[in-house]
Residue frames as qw, qx, qy, qz and C-alpha x, y, z in Angstrom:
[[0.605, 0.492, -0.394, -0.487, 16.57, -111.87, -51.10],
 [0.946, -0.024, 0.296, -0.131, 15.97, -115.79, -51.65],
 [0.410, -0.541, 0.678, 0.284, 18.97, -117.61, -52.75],
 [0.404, 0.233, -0.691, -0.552, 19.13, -119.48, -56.82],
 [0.232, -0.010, -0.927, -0.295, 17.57, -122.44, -54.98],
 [0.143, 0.399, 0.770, -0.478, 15.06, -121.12, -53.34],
 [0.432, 0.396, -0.089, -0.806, 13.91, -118.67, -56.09],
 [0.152, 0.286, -0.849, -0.418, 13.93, -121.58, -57.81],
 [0.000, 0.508, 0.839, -0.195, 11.47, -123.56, -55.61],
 [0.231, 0.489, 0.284, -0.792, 9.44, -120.66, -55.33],
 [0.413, 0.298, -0.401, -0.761, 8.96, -120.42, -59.00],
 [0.260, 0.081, -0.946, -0.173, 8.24, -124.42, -59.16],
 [0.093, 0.392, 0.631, -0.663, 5.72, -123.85, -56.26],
 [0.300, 0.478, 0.070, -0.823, 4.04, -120.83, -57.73],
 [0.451, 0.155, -0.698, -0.534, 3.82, -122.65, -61.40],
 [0.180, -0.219, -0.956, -0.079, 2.14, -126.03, -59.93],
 [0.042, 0.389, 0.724, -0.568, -0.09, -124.28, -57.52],
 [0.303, 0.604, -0.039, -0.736, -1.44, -121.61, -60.04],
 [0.286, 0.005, 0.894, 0.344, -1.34, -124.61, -63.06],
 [0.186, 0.518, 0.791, 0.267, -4.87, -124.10, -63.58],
 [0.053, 0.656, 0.126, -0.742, -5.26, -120.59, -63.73],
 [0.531, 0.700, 0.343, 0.331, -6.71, -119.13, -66.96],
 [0.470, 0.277, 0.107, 0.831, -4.24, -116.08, -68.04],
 [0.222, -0.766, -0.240, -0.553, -7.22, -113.31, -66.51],
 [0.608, -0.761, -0.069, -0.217, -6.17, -114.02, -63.32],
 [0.405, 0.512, -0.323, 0.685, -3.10, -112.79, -62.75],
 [0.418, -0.540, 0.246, -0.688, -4.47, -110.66, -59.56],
 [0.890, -0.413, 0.026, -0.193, -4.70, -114.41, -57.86],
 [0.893, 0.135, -0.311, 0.295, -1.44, -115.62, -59.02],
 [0.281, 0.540, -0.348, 0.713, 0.23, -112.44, -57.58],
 [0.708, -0.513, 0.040, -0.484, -1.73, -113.41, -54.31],
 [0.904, -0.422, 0.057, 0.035, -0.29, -116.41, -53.77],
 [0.462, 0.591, -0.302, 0.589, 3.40, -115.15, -55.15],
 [0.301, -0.765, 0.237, -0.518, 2.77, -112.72, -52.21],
 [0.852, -0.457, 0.207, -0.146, 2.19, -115.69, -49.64],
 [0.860, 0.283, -0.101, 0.412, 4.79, -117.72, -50.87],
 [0.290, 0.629, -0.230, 0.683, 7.32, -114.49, -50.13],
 [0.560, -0.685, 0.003, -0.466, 5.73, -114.00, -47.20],
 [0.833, -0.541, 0.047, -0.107, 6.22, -117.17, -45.61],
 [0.740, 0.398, -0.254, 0.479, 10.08, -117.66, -47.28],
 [0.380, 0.630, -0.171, 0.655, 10.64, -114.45, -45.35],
 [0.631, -0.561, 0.151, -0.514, 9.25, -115.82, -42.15],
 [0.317, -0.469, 0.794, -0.221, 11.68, -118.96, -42.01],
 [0.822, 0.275, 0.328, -0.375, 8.87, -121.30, -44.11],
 [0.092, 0.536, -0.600, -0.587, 10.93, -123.00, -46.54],
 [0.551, -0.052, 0.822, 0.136, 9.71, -126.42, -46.92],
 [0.093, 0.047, -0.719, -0.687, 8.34, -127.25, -50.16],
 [0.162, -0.456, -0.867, 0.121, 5.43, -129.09, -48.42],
 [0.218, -0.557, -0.344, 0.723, 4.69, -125.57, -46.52],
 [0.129, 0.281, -0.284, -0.908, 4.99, -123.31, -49.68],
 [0.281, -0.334, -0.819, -0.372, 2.40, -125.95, -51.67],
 [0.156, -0.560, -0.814, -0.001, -0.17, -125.75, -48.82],
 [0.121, -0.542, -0.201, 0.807, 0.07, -122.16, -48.32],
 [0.148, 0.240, -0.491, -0.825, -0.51, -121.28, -51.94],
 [0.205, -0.311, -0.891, -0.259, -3.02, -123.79, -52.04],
 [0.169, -0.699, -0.497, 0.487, -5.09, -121.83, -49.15],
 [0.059, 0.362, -0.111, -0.924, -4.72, -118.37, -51.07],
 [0.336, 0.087, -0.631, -0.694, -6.79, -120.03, -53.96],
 [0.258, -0.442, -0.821, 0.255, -9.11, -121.79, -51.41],
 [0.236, -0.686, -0.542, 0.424, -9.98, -118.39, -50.13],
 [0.143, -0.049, 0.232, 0.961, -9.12, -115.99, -52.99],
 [0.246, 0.598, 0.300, -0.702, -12.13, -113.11, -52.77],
 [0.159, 0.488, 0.716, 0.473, -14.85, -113.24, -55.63],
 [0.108, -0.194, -0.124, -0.967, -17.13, -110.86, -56.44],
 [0.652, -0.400, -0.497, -0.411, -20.14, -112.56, -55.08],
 [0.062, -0.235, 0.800, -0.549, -20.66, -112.72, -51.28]]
């Protein structure tokens, strides 16, 4: 379990990267939550790291159209 200042980044992370989401898409924000967790829980803390990781989930979040 992430410590007060890392939940903290995390949440600061997760809010800038997901900024422009409209409110329907939840199902992407909890994507890049996920990654974000992911990499926290793999030793990834930087701030730099969490930004470009979340930024890739929404680069490559799955549409309905192929």
């Amino acid at each position: 379990m992430p410590d007060a200042e890392m939940t903290a980044l995390l949440q600061a992370v997760l809010e800038e990267v997901c900024a422009g989401l409209a409110p329907p898409q939840m199902a992407t924000r909890e994507r890049v939550a996920a990654r974000l967790n992911d990499l926290v829980r793999s030793g990834h803390c930087s701030a730099d790291e969490l930004r470009q990781a979340g930024r890739d989930v929404l680069i490559r979040a799955p549409t309905m159209w192929r």
